[in-house]
C-alpha positions in Angstrom: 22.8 10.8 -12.5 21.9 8.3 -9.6 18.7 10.0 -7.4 21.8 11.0 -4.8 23.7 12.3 -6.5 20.3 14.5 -8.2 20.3 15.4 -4.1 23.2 16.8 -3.8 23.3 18.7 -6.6 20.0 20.0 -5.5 21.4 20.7 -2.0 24.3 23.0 -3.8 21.7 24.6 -6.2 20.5 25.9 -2.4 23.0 26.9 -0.8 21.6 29.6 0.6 18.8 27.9 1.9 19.3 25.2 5.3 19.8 21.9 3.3 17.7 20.2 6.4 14.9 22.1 4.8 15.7 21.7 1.5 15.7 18.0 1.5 12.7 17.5 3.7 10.5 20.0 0.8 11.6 16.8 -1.9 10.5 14.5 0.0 7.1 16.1 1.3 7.1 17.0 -2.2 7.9 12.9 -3.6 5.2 12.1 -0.6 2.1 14.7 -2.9 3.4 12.9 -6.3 3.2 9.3 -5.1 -0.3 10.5 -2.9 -1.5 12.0 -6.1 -0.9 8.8 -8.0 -2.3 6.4 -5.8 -5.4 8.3 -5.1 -6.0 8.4 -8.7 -5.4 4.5 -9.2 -8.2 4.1 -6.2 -10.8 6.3 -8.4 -10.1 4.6 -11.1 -10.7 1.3 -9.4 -14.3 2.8 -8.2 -15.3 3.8 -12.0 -14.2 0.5 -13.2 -15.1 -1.9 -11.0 -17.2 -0.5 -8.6 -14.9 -1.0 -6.0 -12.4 0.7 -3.7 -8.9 -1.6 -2.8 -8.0 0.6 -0.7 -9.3 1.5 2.7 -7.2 4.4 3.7 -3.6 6.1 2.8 -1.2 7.3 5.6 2.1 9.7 4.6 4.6 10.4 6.8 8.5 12.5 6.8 10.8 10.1 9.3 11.4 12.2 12.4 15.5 13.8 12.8 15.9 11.8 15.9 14.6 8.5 14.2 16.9 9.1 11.3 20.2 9.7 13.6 19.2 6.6 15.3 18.8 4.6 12.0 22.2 6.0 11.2 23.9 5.0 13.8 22.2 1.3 13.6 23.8 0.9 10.5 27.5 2.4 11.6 27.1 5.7 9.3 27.8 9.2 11.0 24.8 11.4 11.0 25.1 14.0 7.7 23.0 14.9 5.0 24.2 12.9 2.3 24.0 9.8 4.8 21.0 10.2 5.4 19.7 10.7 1.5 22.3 7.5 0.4 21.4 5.4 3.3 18.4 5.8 5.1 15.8 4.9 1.9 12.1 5.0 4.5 12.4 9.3 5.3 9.7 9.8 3.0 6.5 6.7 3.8 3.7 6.0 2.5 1.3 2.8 4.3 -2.0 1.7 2.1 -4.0 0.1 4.2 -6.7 -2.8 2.2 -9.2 -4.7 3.4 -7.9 -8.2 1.5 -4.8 -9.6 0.9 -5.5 -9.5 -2.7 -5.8 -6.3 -2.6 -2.2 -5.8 -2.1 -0.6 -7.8 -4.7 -3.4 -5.8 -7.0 -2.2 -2.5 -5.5 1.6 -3.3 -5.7 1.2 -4.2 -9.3 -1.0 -1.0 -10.4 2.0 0.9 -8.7 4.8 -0.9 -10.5 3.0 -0.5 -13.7 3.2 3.5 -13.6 5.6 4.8 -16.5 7.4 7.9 -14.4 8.0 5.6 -10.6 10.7 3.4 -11.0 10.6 0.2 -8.4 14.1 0.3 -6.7 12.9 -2.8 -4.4 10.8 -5.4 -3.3 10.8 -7.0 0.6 7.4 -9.4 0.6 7.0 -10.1 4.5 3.6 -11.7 3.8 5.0 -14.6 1.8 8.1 -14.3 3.6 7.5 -12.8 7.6 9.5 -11.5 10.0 10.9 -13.6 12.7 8.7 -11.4 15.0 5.5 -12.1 13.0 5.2 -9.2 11.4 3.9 -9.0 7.8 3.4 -6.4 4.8 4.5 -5.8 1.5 7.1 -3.1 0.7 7.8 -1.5 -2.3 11.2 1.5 -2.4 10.2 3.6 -5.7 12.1 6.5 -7.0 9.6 9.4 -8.6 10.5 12.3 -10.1 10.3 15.9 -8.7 10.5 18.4 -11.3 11.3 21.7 -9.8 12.1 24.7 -11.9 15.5 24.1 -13.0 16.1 20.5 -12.5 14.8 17.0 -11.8 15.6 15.4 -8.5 14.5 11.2 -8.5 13.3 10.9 -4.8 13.0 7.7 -2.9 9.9 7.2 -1.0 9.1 3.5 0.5 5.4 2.2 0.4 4.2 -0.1 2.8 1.0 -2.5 1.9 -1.6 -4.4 4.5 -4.3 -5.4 5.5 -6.4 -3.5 7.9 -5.9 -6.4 10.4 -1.8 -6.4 9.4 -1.4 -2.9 10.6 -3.6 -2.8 13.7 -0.9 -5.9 15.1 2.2 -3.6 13.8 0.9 -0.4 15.5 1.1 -2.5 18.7 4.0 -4.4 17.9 5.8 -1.0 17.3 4.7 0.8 20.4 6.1 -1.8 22.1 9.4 -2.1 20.0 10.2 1.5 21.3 9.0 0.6 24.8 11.5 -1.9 25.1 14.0 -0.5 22.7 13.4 -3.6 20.8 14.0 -6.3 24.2 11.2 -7.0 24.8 10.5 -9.9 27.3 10.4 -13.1 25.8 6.5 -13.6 27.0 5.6 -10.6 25.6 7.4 -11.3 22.2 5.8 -15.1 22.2 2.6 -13.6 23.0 3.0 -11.3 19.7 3.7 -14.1 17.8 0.8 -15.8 18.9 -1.4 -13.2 17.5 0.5 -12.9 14.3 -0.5 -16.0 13.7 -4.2 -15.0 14.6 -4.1 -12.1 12.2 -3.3 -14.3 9.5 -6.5 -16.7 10.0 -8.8 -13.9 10.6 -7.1 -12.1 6.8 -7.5 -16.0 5.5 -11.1 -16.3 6.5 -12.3 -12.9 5.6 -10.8 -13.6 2.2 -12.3 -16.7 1.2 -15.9 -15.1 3.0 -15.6 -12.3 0.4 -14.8 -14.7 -2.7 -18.1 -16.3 -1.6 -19.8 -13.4 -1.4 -18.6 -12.6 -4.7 -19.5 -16.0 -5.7 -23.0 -15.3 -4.6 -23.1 -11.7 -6.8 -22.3 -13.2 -9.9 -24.3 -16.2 -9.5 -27.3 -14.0 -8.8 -26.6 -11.9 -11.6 -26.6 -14.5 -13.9 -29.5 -15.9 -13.1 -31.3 -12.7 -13.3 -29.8 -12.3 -17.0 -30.7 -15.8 -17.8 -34.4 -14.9 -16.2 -34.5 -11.7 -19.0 -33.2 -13.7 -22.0 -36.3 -16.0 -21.1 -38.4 -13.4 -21.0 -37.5 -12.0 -23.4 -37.3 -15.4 -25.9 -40.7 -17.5 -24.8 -42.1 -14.2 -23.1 -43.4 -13.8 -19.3 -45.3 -16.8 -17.6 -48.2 -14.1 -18.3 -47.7 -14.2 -21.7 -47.3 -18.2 -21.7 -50.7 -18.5 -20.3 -52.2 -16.2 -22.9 -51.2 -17.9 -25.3 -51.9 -21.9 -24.3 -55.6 -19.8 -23.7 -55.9 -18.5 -27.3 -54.4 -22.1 -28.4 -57.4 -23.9 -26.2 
């Protein structure tokens, strides 16, 4: 049974119960599973590596009004079952990394868990939006397992960079300023900084591969400064023994 139709069936299974309400408690509830899981994957990084990918995790439940208007973008009429089938971002979840590596790290950790199943893939980092815009998305299914059924939820993850989101919070802001016409300055002008954003993500990048660069290296040297130690013995040591030699 396809995720809608587990919906539906769901919806029925409640029919005493507003189905508005009913949908929005799967997909707060898909929202605590995926949360769960990704907050786990970030500890795990920690312990591991020593290291934390990501920088902060924002959920979200699309608004009614942003759904109808969603709905009517894409010619449907504005029902419940429309809005399960067809409009696949209700239930959002943006990671928000310091590097781009970082993403491609994240998105494959999150493919790589057994119980979400990876519905699709839209890489607008390799691939950008005519606007500028870049991030990587990621529309999973995950299981919600209540106590009679099991109801596949859709819930779409978003991936950037810190610098990545700061330019699509503005970008958005003035999407719905303009209703999405803006003047042509103003668009050019976005694009402009787009195209910042993706130096200043570059350069921070290679500066932290050279920082990295710089750990190792002094790590080895300090290992190579022990096993010398520890074979010929300290420079103290040395002169001891050319002493007891003379």
């Amino acid at each position: 049974m396809k995720g809608e139709q587990q919906v539906e069936a769901a919806l029925k299974s409640y029919e005493d119960v507003d189905s508005w309400k009913t949908v929005i408690f799967l997909y707060n509830a898909a929202l605590k599973e995926v949360g769960t899981k990704l907050e786990i994957l970030n500890d795990e990084f920690q312990h591991v590596h020593q290291y934390n990918p990501i920088e902060h995790i924002k959920t979200r439940i699309k608004t009614p009004e942003s759904i109808v208007k969603k709905l009517k973008r894409y010619g449907y009429e504005t029902s419940i079952e429309n809005m399960v089938r067809y409009v696949n971002d209700i239930a959002g979840v943006r990671l928000i990394c310091s590097f781009t590596s970082d993403i491609y790290r994240l998105a494959e950790m999150i493919g790589n868990q057994s119980d979400l199943k990876v519905l699709s893939i839209k890489d607008y980092i390799r691939y950008p939006k005519e606007s500028g815009y870049k991030s990587y998305h990621m529309l999973v299914s995950v299981p919600i397992f209540l106590s009679d059924s099991v109801v596949d939820t859709k819930v779409e993850i978003q991936i950037r960079t810190i610098a990545m989101d700061f330019w699509a919070s503005l970008e958005h802001k003035i999407y719905y300023k303009f209703e999405g016409n803006a003047p042509d300055y103003i668009s050019r002008d976005l694009r402009e900084c787009a195209k910042m954003v993706s130096e200043l993500d570059e350069k921070m990048l290679s500066l932290n591969e050279a920082i990295q660069e710089c750990i190792v290296h002094d790590a080895n040297r300090e290992f190579m400064d022990d096993v010398l130690d520890h074979v010929v013995g300290t420079r103290t040591e040395q002169k001891r023994f050319h002493l007891s030699e003379n």
